[in-house]
C-alpha positions, 0 to 999 in steps of 0.5 A: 446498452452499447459501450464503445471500445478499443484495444491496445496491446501491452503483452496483454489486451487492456480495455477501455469501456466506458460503463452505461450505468452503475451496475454496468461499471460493477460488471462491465463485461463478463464472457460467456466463456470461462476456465476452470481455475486461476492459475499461479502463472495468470496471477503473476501476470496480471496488469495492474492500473495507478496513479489515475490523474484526471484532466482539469476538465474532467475529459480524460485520465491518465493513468499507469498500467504496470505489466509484469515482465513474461516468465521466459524474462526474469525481472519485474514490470514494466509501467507505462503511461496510457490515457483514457477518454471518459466520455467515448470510453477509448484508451490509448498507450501514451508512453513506450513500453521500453522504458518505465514511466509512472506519476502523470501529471496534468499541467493546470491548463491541460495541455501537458501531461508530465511524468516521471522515466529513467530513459538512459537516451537522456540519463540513468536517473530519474527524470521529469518529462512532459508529453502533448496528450495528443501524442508525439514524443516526451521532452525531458524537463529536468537532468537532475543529477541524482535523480526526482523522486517526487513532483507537483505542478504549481497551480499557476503552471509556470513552475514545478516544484520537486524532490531531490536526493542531495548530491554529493560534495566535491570532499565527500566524493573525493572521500568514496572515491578513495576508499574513505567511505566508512559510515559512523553511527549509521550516518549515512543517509542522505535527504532530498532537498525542494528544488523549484524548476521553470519548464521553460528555462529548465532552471532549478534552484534550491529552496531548502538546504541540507538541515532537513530532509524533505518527505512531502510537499503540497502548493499553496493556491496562489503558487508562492508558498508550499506546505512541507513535511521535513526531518532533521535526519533522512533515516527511515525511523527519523522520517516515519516517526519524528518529521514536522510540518512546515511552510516554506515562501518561495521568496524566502527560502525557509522553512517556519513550524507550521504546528506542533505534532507527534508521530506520523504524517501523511498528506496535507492539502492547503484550502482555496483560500488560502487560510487554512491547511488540512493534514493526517496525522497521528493522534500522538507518538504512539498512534500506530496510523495517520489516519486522523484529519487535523485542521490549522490555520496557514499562519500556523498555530495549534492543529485542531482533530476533525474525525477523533471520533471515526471509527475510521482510518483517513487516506487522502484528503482535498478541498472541495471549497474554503468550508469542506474537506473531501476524505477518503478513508477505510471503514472496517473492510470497505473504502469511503469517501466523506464530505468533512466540515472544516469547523465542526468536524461533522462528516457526510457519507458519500460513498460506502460500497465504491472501489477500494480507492486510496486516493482521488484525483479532481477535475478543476470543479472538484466535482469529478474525480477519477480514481484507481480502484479494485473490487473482489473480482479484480485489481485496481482499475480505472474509476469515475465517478462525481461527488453528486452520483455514486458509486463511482463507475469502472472504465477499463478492464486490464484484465480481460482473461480474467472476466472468463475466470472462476473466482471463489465468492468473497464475503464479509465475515463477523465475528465476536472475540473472547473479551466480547470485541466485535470483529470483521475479517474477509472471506472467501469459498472454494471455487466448488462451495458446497453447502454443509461441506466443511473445508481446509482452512487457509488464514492469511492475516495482513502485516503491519499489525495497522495493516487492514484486509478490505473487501477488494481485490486482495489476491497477490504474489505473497498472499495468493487468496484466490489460488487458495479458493481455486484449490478447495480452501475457505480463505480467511483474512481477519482483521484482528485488534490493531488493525486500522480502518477502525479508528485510532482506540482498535489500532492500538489496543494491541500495544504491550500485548503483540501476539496477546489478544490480537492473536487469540481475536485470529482464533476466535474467527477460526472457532466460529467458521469450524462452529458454523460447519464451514472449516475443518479444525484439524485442517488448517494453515496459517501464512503471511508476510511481516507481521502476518509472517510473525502470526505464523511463526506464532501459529507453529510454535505457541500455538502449534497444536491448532496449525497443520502448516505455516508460511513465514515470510519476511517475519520477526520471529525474536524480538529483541534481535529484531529491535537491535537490526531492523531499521524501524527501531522507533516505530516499532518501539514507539507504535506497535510495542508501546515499550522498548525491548531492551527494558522487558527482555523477558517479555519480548522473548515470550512473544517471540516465536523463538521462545516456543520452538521445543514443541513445535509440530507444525511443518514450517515454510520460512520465506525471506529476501536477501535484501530486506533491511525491514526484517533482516534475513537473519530473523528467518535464519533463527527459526530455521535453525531453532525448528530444525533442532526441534525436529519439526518439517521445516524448509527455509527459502532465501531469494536474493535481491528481494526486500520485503517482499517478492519483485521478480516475476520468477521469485514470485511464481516459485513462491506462490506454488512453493506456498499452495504446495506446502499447504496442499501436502500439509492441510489439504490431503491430511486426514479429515476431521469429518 
């Protein structure tokens, strides 16, 4: 079959194609040529798509494409806005590359696509702009003077509401300006406060004050009321663990409880009708995810659990109709989408082997969606697809060079615990598998620990897996106890015992690959960030003997110093401990990669950002120092400006050659166990 396509230029060819059929939109367009191996410099190339909004007539998306800047230019990406015609399959570049612009916005009527750009022509911060999808130039809609950080059309299109870091006092200002700005009892953030614009007027008034701060809003259908998650404190911890759901009358100008709950929250949808409102939340303070879909009636009132009892983790949720709630959710290693019934709670399965789509975006007959979504071969990209045909198809290829390279095959692999836990994980071969070979072992385990490997496109900067294939390694991603995607009961049954159990489910998947004939024991590699980062410094100093090589990035490594410097004080406490660290020091010193460093033999990689207020750099300090007194190989790698994580297409790079590296000197080329 023909597809029609077209190709813009963004430092790299980006493709729109519409897919024939199903199987096409799998495997829209393969070259007959391919290269030989995937390169760290294609990796930190790589466009990746988002946010895909689909029209109210379900004609076209727009969509963002983040580019990442060239190599000869230090710095990170660049995001514009481009918008696709799903039915000729054509793409074309909406906004200019020389300012980021991200979060497009249709109005309800279709004729404006909004967005989100700092565009110092206009002002230094963050603005909303509007733009004909026809194409002409941007109109900037607001000048806020601190900046939008969040936005949404009200239904009837007459008015835009938006989230704003609350400005400075006149007292306050004058204070900074003089030197007074002292910060007392870590004080010194501050909330964004619910604005309502009118596009026309470019008119904002306040709807909140400056008792709470605003986390996330969601419109009531009629455009006179929103359903908000607010905080009476803007600190981190204060907004992961402590915010509640209110609504708030564009009339009144108040914030009224919606309903009780505990823990975390995440998106909320209010019905057609008007009657009902739908979120994701935690089950209670401790749970470790919002992955739970609750219901409560608009008028407030005790919320009522829909999936208590899916072995899943919910992402987003929307209102097919009055009686019917559309979720996405991660199920184990794949991405789904449900069609829940709002009064029993029963769900029908739609989708289970589509893209790995976090959220969706409908046409008005919330029958169309379009989403942003990867599979094994590729990052996310461009979907569409309809709740009456699945899996939904692949429209754009922003990658084309990597069409004609050789990936490893990815697979997913089950295995059993010691205490019998039924267990999934992802896997990838070496580019040149060979049955009856058996391979260095490289295992990358996720953060969080409610962090969750899916069977998509998991190759990035900090966790480079297809490298890894490319250069004879069997890549190993488990999903260990703790983990969402299946359910709230496995997320938290590694409270009190981090490190415990979950770290042993890591090396019982490691047992049975050697038991298959597929690894090398005495070839094999641990590396990670944050908690994937803490697995490692387990894995060169607990567990040692079993490690050749570790890359601890952006790790804990002592707990209880952890607890007295990182800005999540309570939600680690809370959610992944289940107890407080000052209270069982020794504990928490056994669990600590510090406590195990006098024997450590493994050669350790330490990786950190000089900016990260999620792990402090101290935190790789100490074990750099620890294992060097110990007298393991040890090499510790500071990148300043970063925070948790790599931003800098030159910090990225080094990283990914430092990591491959490190593991080639130190598993690969060592003496085999054959």
């Amino acid at each position: 079959m023909l597809q029609r396509c077209i190709v813009s230029l963004i430092g790299v060819a980006l493709i729109g194609c519409a897919a024939a059929s199903d199987a096409e939109a799998r495997r829209p367009t393969v070259a007959p040529e391919r290269v030989l191996a995937f390169a760290p410099e294609q990796l930190v190339g790589l466009s990746q798509t988002s946010d895909a909004h689909l029209s109210p007539d379900g004609r076209a998306v727009a969509y963002a494409v983040r580019t990442p800047q060239p190599l000869s230019t230090s710095g990170g990406s660049k995001t514009s806005l481009y918008l696709l015609d799903v039915e000729a399959g054509t793409t074309r570049r909406l906004t200019s590359t020389t300012h980021s612009s991200w979060s497009p916005r249709w109005s309800p009527d279709g004729t404006k696509v909004s967005f989100l750009s700092r565009r110092e022509a206009h002002d230094s911060h963050t603005q909303i702009f509007t733009i004909d999808p026809a194409g002409g130039e941007a109109t900037p809609v607001t000048k806020v003077p601190t900046g939008v950080r969040a936005y949404a059309w009200a239904p009837t299109g007459d008015r835009i509401a938006y989230t704003a870091t609350r400005a400075w006092t006149d007292e306050e200002r004058e204070a900074r300006e003089s030197g007074r700005d002292w910060v007392i009892n870590e004080t010194n953030n501050r909330g964004n406060k619910l604005f309502l614009l009118d596009p026309l007027t470019a008119k904002s008034t306040a709807l909140t004050d400056d008792s709470h701060a605003i986390n996330s809003f969601a419109w009531a259908p009629d455009g006179q009321a929103m359903v908000v998650s607010a905080s009476t404190s803007a600190s981190v911890d204060a907004t992961m663990m402590y915010s509640a759901l209110y609504t708030i009358s564009i009339a009144e100008k108040k914030l009224n409880p919606l309903t009780k709950t505990e823990g975390k929250l995440g998106r909320a949808a209010w019905s057609p009708d008007g009657k009902n409102i739908a979120f994701l939340g935690a089950r209670d303070i401790h749970d470790s995810t919002a992955g739970t879909l609750f219901i409560v009636a608009a008028s407030g009132g005790e919320a009522r659990s829909l999936t208590s009892s899916l072995e899943g983790t919910g992402q987003w949720i929307g209102w097919r109709d009055p009686s019917t709630i559309v979720m996405s959710s991660h199920e184990r290693t794949e991405s789904t989408v449900r069609l829940v019934d709002a009064m029993k709670g029963s769900s029908t399965l739609l989708v289970e082997d589509g893209p790995t789509c976090r959220s969706l975006s409908f046409a008005a007959d919330f029958e169309r969606y379009a989403c942003s979504g990867s599979r094994p071969t590729h990052p996310p990209e461009i979907f569409g697809g309809s709740l009456k045909r699945k899996p939904p198809a692949r429209l754009t290829i922003s990658n084309p060079e990597l069409e004609r390279t050789i990936l490893g095959e990815q697979r997913v692999f089950n295995w059993t615990a010691k205490d019998g836990t039924e267990l999934q994980g992802v896997l990838i071969l070496p580019t040149d598998y060979k049955q009856g070979t058996r391979y260095p072992l490289a295992v990358l385990p996720h953060g969080g620990p409610e962090g969750v490997s899916l069977n998509g496109w998991n190759t990035r900067a900090t966790y480079p897996a297809q490298i890894f294939a490319s250069e004879g390694y069997v890549v190993f991603e488990p999903n260990y106890r703790g983990s969402s995607g299946r359910g709230t009961p496995f997320a938290v049954a590694d409270q009190q015992d981090l490190g415990g159990r979950e770290f042993e489910d890591v090396l019982s998947g490691i047992d049975a690959l050697v038991a298959q004939g597929l690894v090398d024991a005495n070839r094999v590699g641990m590396g990670g960030w944050s908690y994937g980062g803490y697995f490692s410094g387990l894995a060169a100093t607990r567990w040692s003997e079993r490690f050749k090589a570790s890359v601890i990035a952006a790790a804990v490594t002592d707990w209880m110093s952890f607890t007295g410097t990182t800005e999540i004080e309570h939600e680690n406490s809370l959610v992944h401990w289940k107890l407080w660290p000052y209270d069982q020091p020794e504990k928490v010193w056994e669990r600590s990669p510090m406590g195990h460093t006098q024997d450590s033999q493994t050669a350790s990689l330490i990786v950190h950002g000089l900016a990260d207020t999620r792990v402090p750099p101290s935190q790789s300090t100490e074990l750099y120092r620890a294992l060097k007194h110990a007298g393991a190989p040890v090499e510790l790698v500071m990148y300043p400006r970063e925070p948790h994580g790599l931003r800098e297409n030159v910090h990225q790079l080094d990283f990914v050659e430092r990591f491959v590296g490190w593991f080639n000197r130190y598993v690969r080329d060592t003496k085999s166990s054959q």
